[in-house]
C-alpha positions in Angstrom: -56.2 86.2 22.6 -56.4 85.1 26.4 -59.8 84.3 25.8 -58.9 82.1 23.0 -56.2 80.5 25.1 -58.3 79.7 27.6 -61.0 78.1 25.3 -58.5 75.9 23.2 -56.7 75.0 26.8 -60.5 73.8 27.9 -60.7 71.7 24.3 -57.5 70.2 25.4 -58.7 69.2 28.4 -61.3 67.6 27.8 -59.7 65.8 24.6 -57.0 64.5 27.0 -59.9 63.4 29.6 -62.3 61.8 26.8 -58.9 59.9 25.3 -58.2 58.0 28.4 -61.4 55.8 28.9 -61.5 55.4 25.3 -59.0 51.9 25.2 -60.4 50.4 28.3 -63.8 50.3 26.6 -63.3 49.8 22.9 -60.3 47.6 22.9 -59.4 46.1 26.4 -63.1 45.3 27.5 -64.1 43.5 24.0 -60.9 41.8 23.7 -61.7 39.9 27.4 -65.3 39.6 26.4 -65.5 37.8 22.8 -63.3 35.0 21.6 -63.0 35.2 18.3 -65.0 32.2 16.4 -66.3 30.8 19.7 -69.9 31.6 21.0 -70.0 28.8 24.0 -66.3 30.8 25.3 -67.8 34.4 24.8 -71.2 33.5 26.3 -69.7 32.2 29.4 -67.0 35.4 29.7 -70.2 37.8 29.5 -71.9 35.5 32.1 -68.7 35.7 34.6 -67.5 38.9 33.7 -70.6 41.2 33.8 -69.4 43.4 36.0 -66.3 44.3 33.8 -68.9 44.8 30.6 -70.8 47.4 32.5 -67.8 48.7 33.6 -66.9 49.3 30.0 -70.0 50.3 29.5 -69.7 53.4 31.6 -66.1 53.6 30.2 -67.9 54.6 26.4 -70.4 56.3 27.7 -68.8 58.7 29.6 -66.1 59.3 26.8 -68.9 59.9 24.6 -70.3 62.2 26.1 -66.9 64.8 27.1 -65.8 64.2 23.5 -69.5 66.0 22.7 -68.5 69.0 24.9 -64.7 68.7 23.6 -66.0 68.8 19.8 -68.5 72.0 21.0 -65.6 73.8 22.4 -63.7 73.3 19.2 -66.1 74.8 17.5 -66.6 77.3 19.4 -62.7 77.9 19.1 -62.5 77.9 15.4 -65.9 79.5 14.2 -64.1 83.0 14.0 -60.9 81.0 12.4 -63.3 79.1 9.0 -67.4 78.7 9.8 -67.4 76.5 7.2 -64.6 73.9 8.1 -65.9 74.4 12.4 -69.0 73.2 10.9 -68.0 70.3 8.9 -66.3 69.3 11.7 -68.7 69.3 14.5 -71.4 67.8 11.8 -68.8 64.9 10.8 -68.2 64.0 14.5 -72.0 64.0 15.4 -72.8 61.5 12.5 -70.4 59.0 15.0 -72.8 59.2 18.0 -76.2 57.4 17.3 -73.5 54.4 16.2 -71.7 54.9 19.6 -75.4 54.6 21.5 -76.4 51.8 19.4 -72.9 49.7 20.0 -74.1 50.5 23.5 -77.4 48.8 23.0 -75.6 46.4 21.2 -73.1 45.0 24.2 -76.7 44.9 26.7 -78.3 42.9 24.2 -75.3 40.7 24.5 -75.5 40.1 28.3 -79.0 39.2 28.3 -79.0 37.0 25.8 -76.3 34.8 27.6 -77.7 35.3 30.8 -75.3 37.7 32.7 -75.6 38.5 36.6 -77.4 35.2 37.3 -80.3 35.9 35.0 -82.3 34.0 32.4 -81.7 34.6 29.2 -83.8 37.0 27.7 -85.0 34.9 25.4 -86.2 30.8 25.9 -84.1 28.8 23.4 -84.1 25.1 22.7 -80.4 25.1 24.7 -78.1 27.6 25.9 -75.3 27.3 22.7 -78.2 29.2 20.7 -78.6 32.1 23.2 -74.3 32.2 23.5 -74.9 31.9 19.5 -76.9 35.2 19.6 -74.8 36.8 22.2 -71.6 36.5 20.2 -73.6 37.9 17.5 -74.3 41.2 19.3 -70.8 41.1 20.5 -69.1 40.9 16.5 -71.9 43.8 15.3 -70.1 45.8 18.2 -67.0 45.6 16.9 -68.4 46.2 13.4 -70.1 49.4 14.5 -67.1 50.7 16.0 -65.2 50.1 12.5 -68.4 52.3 11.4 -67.9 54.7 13.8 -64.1 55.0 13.2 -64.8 56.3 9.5 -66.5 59.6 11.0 -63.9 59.2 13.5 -61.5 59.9 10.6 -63.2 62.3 8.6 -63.6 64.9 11.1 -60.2 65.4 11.6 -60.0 66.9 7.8 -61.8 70.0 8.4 -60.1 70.1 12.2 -56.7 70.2 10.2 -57.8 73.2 8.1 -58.9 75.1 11.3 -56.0 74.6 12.4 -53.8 75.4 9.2 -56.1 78.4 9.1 -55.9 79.2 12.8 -52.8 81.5 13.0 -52.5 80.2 17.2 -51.7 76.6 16.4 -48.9 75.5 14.4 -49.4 74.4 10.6 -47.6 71.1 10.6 -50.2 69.8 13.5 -52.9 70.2 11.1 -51.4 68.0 9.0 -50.5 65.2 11.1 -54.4 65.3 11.8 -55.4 64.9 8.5 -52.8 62.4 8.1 -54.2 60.1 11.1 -57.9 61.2 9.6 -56.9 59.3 6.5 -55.0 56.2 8.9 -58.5 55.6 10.6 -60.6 56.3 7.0 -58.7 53.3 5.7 -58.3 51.2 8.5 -62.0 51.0 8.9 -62.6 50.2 5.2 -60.0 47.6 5.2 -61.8 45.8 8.2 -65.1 46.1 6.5 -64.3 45.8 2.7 -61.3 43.7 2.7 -60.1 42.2 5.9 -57.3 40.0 4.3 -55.3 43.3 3.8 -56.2 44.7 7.6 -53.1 43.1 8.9 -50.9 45.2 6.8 -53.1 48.0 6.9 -52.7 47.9 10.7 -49.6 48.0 11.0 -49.4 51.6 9.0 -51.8 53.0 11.0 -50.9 52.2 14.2 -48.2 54.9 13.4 -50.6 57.5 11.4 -53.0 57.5 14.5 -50.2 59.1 16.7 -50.5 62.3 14.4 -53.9 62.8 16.8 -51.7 63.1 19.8 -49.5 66.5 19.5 -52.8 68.8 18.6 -53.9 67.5 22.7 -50.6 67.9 23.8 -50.3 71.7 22.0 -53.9 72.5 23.3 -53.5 71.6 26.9 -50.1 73.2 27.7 -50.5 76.1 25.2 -53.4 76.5 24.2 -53.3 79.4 21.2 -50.3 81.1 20.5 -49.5 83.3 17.7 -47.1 81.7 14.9 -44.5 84.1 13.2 -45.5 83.3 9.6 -49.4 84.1 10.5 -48.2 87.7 13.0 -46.4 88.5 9.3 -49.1 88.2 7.1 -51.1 90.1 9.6 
């Protein structure tokens, strides 16, 4: 069991650790980078503000990468507990990161089309408002692969919430909430891509689902695996 504890304390870890970076880049950065329905405005933010997309740059990347180890850890937690749902879950969550790399791509191609850091474009257009054109192109396919993204972001949490039901160390009712915030980013995502005239409304239902993510880091980092009465019973 201590060994146990001390692996689901290090998937708490770096769950907490992956989770902080995460708004800065995906939310914060984009939001002072694009103006919605204006290419001239988002052209000259990337132009001015390069140094705060790179910045979010690094932001993603490096929470890309521990949510990797975090996700191998977890799987390496909950093998023993159901091989089947451990794998489903790692798989799920690996679909996500060619989309994170690309979205990656995606923001670069973005600053050299408008000419960030006192560089020429990267391509020669008849003016500059077709390169900004481009640019906040690559900008809005960001933001539509992370609403891709967010759909494995969702899905994985299903078979996390059965390890955990399954678990015996982890209490029943956080698998749950999991599942329930699975299904808050499943449908936020296909209401941004399908139907964006409900996302409003579907917004503000998830905003509360996706909170049911937070107790399982919370559990994991100051607990870590702890046997439940019901599970010490059956046992």
């Amino acid at each position: 069991m201590e060994a146990t504890r001390r692996t689901a304390r290090l998937a708490g870890l770096l769950y907490l650790v992956s989770g902080i970076p995460a708004p800065f880049a995906l939310l914060y950065v984009p939001g002072k980078l694009f103006v919605e329905g204006n290419p001239t405005a988002t052209g000259e933010r990337l132009r001015s503000l390069e140094g705060l997309l790179r910045a979010g740059l690094a932001a993603e990347l490096f929470s890309s990468i521990v949510f990797l180890f975090m996700t191998l850890t977890l799987y390496r937690l909950f093998r023993p507990v159901s091989a089947g749902s451990a794998l489903a879950m790692l798989v799920l969550i690996l679909i996500s990161f060619p989309i994170t790399f690309g979205n990656v791509l995606l923001e670069l191609a973005a600053l050299d089309l408008a000419g960030g850091g006192a560089r020429p474009a990267i391509l020669s257009m008849p003016g500059p408002s077709q390169n900004d054109a481009l640019a906040y192109t690559a900008m809005h396919l960001h933001h539509q692969g992370y609403m891709l993204a967010q759909i494995s972001w969702g899905l994985w949490l299903f078979p996390f919430g059965v390890c955990v039901w399954r678990s015996g160390f982890i209490p029943r009712a956080l698998g749950i909430l999991l599942m329930v915030a699975g299904g808050g980013y499943v449908a936020n995502s296909f209401a941004a891509l399908t139907l964006p005239r409900v996302l409003p409304a579907v917004d503000r239902i998830t905003s509360i689902t996706n909170l049911g993510e937070v107790p399982i880091i919370l559990w994991l980092l100051i607990w870590g695996a702890r046997p439940q009465k019901g599970h010490a019973t059956a046992a």
